[in-house]
FIRO-273990 format. One record per residue (C-alpha): residue number from 1; residue in one letter; x, y, z. Coordinates in Angstrom, 1 decimal, m for minus. Example, Ala and Ser with C-alpha at 12.3 -4.5 7.8 and 13.67 -1.06 7.14 Angstrom:
<recs>
    n  res      xx      yy      zz
    1    A    12.3    m4.5     7.8
    2    S    13.7    m1.1     7.1
</recs>
This chain:
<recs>
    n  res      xx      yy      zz
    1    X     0.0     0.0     0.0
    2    X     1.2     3.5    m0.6
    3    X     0.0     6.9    m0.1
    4    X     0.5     9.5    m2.6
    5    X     0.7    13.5    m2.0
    6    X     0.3    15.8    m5.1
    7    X     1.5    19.3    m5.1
    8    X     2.0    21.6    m8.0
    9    X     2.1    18.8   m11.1
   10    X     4.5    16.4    m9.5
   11    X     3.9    13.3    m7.3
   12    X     5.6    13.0    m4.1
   13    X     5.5     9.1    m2.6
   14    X     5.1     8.7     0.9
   15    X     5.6     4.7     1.9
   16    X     2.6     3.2     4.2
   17    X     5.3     2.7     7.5
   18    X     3.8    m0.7     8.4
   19    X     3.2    m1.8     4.1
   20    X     6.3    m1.4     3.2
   21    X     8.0    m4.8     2.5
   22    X    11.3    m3.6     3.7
   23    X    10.0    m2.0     7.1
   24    X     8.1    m3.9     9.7
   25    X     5.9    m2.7    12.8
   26    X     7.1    m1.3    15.7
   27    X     6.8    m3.0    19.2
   28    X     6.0    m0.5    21.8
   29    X     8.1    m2.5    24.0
   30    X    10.5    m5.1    24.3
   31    X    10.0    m8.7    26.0
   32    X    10.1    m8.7    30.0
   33    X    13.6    m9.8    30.2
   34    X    14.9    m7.0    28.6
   35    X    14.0    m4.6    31.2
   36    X    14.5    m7.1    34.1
   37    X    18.3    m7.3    32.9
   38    X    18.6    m3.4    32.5
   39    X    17.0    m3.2    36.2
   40    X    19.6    m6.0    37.3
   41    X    22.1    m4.2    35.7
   42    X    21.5    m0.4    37.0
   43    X    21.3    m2.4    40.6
   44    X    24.5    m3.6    40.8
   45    X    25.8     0.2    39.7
   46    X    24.1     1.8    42.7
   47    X    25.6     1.6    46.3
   48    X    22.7     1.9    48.5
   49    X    19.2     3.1    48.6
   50    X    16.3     3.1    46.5
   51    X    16.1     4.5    42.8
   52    X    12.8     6.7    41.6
   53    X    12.2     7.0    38.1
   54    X     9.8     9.2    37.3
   55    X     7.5     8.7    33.7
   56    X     6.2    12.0    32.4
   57    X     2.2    13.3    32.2
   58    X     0.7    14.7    30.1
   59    X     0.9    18.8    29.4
   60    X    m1.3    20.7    28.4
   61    X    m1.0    22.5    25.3
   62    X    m3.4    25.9    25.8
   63    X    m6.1    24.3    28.3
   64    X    m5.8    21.1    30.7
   65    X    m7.9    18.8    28.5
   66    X    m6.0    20.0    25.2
   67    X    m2.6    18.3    25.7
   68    X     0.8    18.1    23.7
   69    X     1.0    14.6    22.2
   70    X     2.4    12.6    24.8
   71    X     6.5    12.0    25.2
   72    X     7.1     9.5    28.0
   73    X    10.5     9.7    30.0
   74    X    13.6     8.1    28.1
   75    X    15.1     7.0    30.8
   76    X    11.7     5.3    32.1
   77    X    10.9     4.0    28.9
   78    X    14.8     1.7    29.4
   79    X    13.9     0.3    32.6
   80    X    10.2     0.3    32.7
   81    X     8.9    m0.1    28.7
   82    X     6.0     1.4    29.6
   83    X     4.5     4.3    27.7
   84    X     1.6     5.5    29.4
   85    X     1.2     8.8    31.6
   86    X     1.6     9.1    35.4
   87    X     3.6     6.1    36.2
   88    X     6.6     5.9    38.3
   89    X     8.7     3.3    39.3
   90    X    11.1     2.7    42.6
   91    X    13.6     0.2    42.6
   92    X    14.8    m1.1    45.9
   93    X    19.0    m1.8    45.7
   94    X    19.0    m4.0    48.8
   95    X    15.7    m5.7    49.0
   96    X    15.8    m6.1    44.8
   97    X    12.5    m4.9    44.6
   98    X    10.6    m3.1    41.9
   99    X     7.3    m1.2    42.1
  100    X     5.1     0.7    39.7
  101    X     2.9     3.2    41.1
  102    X     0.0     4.5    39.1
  103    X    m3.4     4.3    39.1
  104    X    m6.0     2.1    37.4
  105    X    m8.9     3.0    35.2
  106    X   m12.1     4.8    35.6
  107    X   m14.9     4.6    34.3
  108    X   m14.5     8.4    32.7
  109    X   m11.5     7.0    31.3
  110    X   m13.1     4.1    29.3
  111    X   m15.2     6.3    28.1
  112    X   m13.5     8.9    26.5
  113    X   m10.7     6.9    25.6
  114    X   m11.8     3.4    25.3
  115    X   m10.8     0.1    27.1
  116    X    m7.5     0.7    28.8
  117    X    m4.9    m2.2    30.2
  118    X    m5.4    m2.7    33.6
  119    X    m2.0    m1.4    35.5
  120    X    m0.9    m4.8    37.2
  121    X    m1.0    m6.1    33.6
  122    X     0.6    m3.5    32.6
  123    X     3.5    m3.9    35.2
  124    X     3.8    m7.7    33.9
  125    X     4.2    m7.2    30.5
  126    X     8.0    m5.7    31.7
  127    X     8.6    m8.3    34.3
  128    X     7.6    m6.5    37.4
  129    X     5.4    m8.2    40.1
  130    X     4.3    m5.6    42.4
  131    X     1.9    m2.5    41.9
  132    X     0.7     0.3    44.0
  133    X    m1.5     3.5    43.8
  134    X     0.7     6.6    42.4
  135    X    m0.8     8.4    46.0
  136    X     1.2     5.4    48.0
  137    X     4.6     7.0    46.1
  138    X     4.5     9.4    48.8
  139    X     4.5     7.1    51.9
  140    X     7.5     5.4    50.4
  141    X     9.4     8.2    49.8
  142    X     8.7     9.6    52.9
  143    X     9.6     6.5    54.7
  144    X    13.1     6.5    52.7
  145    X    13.8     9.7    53.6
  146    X    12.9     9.3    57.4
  147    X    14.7     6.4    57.9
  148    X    18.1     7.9    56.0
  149    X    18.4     5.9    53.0
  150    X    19.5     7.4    50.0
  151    X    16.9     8.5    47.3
  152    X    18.6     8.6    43.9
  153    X    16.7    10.3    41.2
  154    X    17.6    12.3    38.2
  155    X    17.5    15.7    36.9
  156    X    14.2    16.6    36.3
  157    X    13.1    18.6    32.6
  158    X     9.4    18.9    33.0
  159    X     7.7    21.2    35.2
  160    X     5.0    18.4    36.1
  161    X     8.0    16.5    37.6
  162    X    10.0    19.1    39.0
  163    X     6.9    20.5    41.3
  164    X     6.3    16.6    42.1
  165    X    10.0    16.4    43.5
  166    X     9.4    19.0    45.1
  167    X     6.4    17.8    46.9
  168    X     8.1    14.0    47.5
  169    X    11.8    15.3    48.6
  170    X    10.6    19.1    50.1
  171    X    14.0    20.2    47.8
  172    X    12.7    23.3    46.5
  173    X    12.4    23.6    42.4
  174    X    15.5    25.6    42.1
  175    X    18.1    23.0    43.8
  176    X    16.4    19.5    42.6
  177    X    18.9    20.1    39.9
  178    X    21.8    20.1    42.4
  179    X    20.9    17.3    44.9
  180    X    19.7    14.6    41.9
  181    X    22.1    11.2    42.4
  182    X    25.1    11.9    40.1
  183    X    26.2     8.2    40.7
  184    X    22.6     7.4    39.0
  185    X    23.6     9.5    36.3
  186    X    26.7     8.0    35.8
  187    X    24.6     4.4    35.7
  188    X    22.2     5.1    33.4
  189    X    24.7     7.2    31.0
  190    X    27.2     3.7    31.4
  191    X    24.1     1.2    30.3
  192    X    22.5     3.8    27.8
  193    X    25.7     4.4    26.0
  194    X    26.6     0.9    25.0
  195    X    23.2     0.0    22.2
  196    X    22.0    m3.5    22.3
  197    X    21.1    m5.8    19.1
  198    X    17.5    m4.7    19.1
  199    X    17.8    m1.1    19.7
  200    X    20.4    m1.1    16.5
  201    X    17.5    m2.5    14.4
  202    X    15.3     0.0    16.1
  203    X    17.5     2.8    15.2
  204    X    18.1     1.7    11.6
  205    X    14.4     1.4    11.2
  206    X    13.7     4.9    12.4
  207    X    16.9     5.8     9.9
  208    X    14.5     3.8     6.7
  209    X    11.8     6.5     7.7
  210    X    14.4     9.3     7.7
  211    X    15.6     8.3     4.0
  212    X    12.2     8.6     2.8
  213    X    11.7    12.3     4.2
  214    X    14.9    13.6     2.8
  215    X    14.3    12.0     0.0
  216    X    10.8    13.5    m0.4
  217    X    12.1    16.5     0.5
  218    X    14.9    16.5    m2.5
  219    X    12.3    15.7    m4.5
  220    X    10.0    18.6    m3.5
  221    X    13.2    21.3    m4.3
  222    X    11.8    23.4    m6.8
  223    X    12.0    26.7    m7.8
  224    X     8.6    28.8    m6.3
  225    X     8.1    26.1    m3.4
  226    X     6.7    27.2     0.0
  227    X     9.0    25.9     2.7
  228    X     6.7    24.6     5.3
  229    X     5.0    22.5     2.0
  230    X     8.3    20.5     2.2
  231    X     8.2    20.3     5.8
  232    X     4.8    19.8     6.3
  233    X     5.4    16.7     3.9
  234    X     8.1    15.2     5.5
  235    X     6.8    15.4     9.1
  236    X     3.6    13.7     7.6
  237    X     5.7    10.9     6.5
  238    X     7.1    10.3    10.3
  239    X     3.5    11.0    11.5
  240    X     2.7     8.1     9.1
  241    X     5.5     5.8    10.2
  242    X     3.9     5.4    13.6
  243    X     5.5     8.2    15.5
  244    X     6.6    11.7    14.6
  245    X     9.7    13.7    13.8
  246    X    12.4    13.5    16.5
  247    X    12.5    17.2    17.0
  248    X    11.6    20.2    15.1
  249    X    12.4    19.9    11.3
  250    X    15.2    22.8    10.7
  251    X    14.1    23.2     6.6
  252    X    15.9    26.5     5.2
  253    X    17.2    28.3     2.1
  254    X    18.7    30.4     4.6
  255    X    20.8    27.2     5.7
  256    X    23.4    29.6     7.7
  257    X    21.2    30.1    10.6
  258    X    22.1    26.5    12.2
  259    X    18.7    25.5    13.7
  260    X    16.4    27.7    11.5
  261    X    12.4    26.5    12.2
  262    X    11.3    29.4     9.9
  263    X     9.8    27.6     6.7
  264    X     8.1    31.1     5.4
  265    X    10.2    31.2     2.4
  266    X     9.5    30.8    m1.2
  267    X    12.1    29.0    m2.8
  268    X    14.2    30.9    m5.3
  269    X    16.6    30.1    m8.4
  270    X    20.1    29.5    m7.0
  271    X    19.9    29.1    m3.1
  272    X    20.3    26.0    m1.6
  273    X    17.8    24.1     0.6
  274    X    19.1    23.0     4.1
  275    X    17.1    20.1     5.6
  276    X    17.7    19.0     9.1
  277    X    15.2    16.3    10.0
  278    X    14.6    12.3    11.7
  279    X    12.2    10.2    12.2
  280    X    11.2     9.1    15.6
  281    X     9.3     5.5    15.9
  282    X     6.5     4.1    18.1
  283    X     9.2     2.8    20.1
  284    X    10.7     6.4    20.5
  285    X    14.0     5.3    18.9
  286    X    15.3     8.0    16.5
  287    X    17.1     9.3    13.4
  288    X    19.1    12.4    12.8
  289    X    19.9    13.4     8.7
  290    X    20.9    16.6     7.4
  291    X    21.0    17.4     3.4
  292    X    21.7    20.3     1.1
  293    X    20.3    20.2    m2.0
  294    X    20.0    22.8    m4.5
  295    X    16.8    24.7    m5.2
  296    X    15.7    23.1    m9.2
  297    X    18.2    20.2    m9.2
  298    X    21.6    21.6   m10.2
  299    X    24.3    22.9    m8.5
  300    X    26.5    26.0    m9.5
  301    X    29.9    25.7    m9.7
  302    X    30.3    27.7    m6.3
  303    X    27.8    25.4    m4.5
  304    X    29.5    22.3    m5.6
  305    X    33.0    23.3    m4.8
  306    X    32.0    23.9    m1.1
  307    X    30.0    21.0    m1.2
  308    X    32.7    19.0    m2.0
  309    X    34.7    20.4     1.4
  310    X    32.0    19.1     3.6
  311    X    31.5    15.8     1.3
  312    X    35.3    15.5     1.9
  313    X    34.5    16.5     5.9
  314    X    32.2    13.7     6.0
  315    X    33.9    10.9     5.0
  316    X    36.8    11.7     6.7
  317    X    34.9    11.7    10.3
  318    X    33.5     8.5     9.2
  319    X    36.7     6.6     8.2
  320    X    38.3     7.7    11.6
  321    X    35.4     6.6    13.4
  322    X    36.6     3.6    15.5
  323    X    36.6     2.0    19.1
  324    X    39.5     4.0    20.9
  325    X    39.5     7.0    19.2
  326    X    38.2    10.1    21.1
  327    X    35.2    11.9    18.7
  328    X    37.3    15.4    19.8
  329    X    40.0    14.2    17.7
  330    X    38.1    12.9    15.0
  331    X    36.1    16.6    15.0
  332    X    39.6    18.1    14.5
  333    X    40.4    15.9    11.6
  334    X    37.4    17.1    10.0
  335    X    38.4    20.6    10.9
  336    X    41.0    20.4     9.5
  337    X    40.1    19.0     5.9
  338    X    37.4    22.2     6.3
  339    X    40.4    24.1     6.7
  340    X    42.4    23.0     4.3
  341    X    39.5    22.9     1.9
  342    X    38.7    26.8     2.1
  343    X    42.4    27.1     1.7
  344    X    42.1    26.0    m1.8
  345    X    39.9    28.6    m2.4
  346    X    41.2    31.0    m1.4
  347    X    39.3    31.8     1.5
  348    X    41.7    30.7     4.3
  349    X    45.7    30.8     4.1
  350    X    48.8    29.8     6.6
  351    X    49.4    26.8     8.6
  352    X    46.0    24.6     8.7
  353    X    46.8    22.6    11.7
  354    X    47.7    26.1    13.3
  355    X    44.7    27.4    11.9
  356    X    42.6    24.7    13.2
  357    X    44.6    25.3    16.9
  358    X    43.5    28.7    17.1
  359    X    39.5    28.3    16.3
  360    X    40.3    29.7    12.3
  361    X    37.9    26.8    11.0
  362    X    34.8    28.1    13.5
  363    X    34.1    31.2    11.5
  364    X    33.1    28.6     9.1
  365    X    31.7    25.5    11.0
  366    X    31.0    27.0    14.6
  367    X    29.4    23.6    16.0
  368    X    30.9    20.2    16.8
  369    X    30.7    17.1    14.8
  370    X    28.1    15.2    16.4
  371    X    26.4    13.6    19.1
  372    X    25.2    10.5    20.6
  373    X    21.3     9.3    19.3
  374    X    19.6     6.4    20.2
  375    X    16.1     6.9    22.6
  376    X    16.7    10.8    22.6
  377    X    17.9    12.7    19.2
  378    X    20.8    14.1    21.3
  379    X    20.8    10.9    23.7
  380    X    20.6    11.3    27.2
  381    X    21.3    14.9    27.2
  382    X    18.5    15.9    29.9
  383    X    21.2    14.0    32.2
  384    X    23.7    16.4    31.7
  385    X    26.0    16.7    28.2
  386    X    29.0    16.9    30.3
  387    X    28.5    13.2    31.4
  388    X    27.0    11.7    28.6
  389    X    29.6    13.5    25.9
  390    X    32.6    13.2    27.8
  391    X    34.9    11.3    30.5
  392    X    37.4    11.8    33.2
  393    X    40.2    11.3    30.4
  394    X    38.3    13.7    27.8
  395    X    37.1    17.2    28.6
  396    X    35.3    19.9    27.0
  397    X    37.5    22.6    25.0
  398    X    36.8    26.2    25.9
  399    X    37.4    28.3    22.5
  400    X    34.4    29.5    20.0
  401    X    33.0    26.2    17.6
  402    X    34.7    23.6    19.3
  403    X    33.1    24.5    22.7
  404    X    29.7    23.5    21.1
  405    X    31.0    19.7    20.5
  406    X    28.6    17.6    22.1
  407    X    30.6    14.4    21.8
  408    X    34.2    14.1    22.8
  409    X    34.5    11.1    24.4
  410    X    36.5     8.1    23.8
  411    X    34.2     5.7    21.2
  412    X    33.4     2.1    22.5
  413    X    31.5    m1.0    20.1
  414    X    27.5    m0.3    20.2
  415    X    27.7     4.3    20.8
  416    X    25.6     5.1    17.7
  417    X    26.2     8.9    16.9
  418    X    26.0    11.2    14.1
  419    X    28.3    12.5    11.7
  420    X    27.8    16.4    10.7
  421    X    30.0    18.4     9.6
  422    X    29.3    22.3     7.8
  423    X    30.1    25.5     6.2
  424    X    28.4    28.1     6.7
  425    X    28.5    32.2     5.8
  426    X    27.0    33.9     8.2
  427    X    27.7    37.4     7.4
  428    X    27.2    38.9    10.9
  429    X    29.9    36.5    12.2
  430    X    32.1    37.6     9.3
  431    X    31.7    41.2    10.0
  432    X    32.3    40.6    14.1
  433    X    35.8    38.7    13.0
  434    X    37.0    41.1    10.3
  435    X    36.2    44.3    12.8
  436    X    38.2    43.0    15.6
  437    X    40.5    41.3    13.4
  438    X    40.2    38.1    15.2
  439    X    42.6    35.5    13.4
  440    X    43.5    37.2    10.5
  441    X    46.5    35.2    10.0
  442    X    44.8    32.8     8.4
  443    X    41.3    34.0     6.9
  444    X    41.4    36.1     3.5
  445    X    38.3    38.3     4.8
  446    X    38.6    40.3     1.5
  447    X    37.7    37.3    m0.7
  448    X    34.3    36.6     1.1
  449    X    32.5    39.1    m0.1
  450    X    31.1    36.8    m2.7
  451    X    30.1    34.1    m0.4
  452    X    27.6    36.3     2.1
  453    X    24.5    35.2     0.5
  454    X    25.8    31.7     0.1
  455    X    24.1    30.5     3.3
  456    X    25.1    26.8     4.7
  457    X    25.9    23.1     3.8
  458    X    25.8    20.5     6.5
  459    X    25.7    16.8     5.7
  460    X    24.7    14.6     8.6
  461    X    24.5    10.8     8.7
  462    X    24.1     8.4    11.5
  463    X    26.7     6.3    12.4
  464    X    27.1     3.0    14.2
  465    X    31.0     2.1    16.1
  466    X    31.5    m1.4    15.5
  467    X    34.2    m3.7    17.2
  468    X    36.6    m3.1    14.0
  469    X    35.2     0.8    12.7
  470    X    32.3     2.3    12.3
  471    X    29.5     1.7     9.8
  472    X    26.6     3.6     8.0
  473    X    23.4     2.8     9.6
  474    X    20.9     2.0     7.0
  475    X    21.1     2.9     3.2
  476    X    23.0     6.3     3.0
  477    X    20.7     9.2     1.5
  478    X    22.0    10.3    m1.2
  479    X    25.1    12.3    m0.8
  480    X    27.5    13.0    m3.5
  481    X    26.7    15.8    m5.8
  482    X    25.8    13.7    m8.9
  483    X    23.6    11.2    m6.8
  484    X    21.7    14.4    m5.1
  485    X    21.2    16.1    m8.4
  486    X    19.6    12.6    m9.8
  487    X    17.6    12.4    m6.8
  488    X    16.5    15.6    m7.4
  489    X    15.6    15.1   m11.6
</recs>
């Protein structure tokens, strides 16, 4: 079965997720003994204490009964599998015990959303034997925290949540951030980090769906097309898939601002079309793709010859992509073929490995190479980027574009992470540089001038660290200037 959108005399295809021969339905969860090994496993992490997990509810949108489509917790989701609103669950580290707490259905809830699962079923279905009213949360906490046992939970991101652990713990909103259980953190980060077999297969379904957007979308490049069409389109096709995009599509002609949501445009003659988009599944596993294409299907002689840089970029990050390897080093490789590209050009001079040394390359890519994806688009992130991108041997780098690298850590077999290097022009950026002269040893500022209304290329794929190297995930979009332009016609 296939769907078919038509807009303005051509046919755009959008693939029926669970019809397509080469994609397969989701499971919302995995079987029980998935999550009772994760549970084992996070037990024998933790010291002492018990360990609350809170799953999110549901937020309202303008009006308490009009809510946001509902995300449940990442972190919840590992343990628990369960994605429903208002759960939590408490794991015991010395009695071994694990309780959900939430509540069972109404009759109000049957009928305005039909029969539900009944919670201790619920609880089953992920290899827990013990349930308890979300009200009794309180007693237990209470009782932990009487007695002096340690309560371990993480940062919270929602509000919901926040005010909630505020209400359990009596830690008032603005410190929860300091007192949540860094060696829980450090747990979750150390299981989380390492994919299993199924959550590959997850991932590289969620990467099939993420094919067929850009794809649409390269297809959808012409000259007088509304932006948000494209994205609108695209977004429709991870709707359709079972799930929805994995964050906010960044579609742009004006490709320089790096996370531009603004699809007003009309799409002109000559500019090229930045699209930043994934696909996240029913399971909540996600993809992460960036391509530039250019508006009608060909690509000017300037276009390509930048393109080629980050092409160059690309492959390069990928090739050094390998168990052992720190991705900080790896994002100063592709720096430096940046570098060295732009120096062909014209547009950068001296010493690249200098150049690279003192920031020269960040006028031109101010952002890092990548970052981990796998449950979250930036994976694990609400945890805290400085544990979940780096380690005791690898820290953060404080100088302009390399400061923004989210992942610097040494790579291990199973991290999946993504692969996405750029140039951009941004003229304000130019203009700041070439007024206070900031490292005019080795940019040519006179020989931009032609590039200001160039805009941006990024190419992003998603990568997998095998035992050997590093691989692909799923069938690379297309990439290379020729395949993109036959994509495109």
């Amino acid at each position: 079965m296939r769907f078919f959108i038509f807009h303005k005399g051509y046919k755009v295809v959008i693939f029926n997720y669970l019809s397509h021969q080469n994609l397969k339905a989701i499971p919302k969860m995995f079987n029980p003994e998935t999550y009772i090994t994760r549970r084992e496993k996070l037990k024998q992490k933790i010291s002492d204490g018990i360990i609350l997990l809170l799953g999110n509810v549901d937020s309202p949108m303008n009006y308490a009964d009009n809510t946001y489509p509902f995300r449940q917790d990442s972190s919840f989701l590992y343990f628990c599998g369960l994605d429903f609103q208002k759960l939590a669950l408490v794991i015991d580290v010395e009695s071994g015990e694990d309780i959900i707490f939430g509540d069972d259905i109404q009759i109000e809830d049957i009928i305005w959303m039909g029969p539900q699962i009944a919670l201790k079923e619920k609880a089953e279905k992920v290899g827990i034997k013990k349930t308890a009213p979300y009200k009794n949360l309180h007693t237990v906490i209470e009782k932990a925290i009487s007695s002096g046992r340690k309560v371990h939970f993480l940062p919270p991101y929602r509000a919901e949540n926040k005010l909630l652990l505020n209400d359990l713990s009596g830690i008032s909103v603005s410190k929860l951030k300091a007192y949540a259980s860094l060696e829980l953190i450090k747990a979750i980060v150390g299981l989380r980090s390492v994919k299993e077999v199924q959550e590959i297969e997850e991932i590289r379904q969620a990467c099939m769906v993420g094919y067929q957007m850009h794809v649409t979308a390269m297809k959808m490049a012409k000259v007088g097309t509304w932006e948000q069409t494209i994205a609108g389109t695209i977004e429709g096709i991870a709707n359709a898939a079972g799930g929805m995009v994995s964050f906010p599509v960044i579609l742009s002609q004006n490709g320089e601002t790096l996370h531009n949501h603004d699809h007003s445009k009309i799409l002109q003659e000559g500019r090229l079309l930045l699209v930043d988009a994934g696909a996240e599944l029913g399971s909540h596993y996600a993809s992460d793709y960036t391509r530039t294409v250019p508006v009608g299907g060909k690509f000017t002689q300037q276009q390509r010859e930048i393109y080629e840089i980050v092409l160059a970029a690309n492959n390069r990050g990928r090739e050094l992509t390998q168990p052992g390897s720190t991705y900080l080093s790896i994002h100063l490789a592709a720096a430096e073929v940046i570098a060295s590209g732009l120096k062909s050009l014209g547009l950068m001079k001296g010493d690249i490995k200098e150049a690279v040394k003192n920031g020269a390359h960040a006028l031109f890519m101010p952002h890092g190479l990548g970052h981990m994806l796998g449950l979250d688009v930036h994976d694990m992130e609400d945890l805290g980027q400085i544990y979940v991108g780096y380690d005791d041997e690898t820290r953060p780098v404080d100088q302009f574009g390399t400061a923004y690298l989210r992942m610097g850590r040494k790579l291990h077999p199973g991290f999946v992470i993504t692969n996405e290097p750029g140039i951009y022009f941004i003229p304000a950026l130019i203009e700041k540089w070439k007024a206070e002269n900031i490292n005019t040893d080795f940019i040519n500022f006179d020989r931009l001038e032609r590039y200001l209304d160039f805009g941006g290329i990024r190419l992003e794929d998603d990568i997998l660290v095998t035992e050997t190297g590093s691989e692909i995930i799923g069938n690379r979009i297309p990439i290379t200037p020729d395949e993109v332009e036959d994509a495109m016609n």
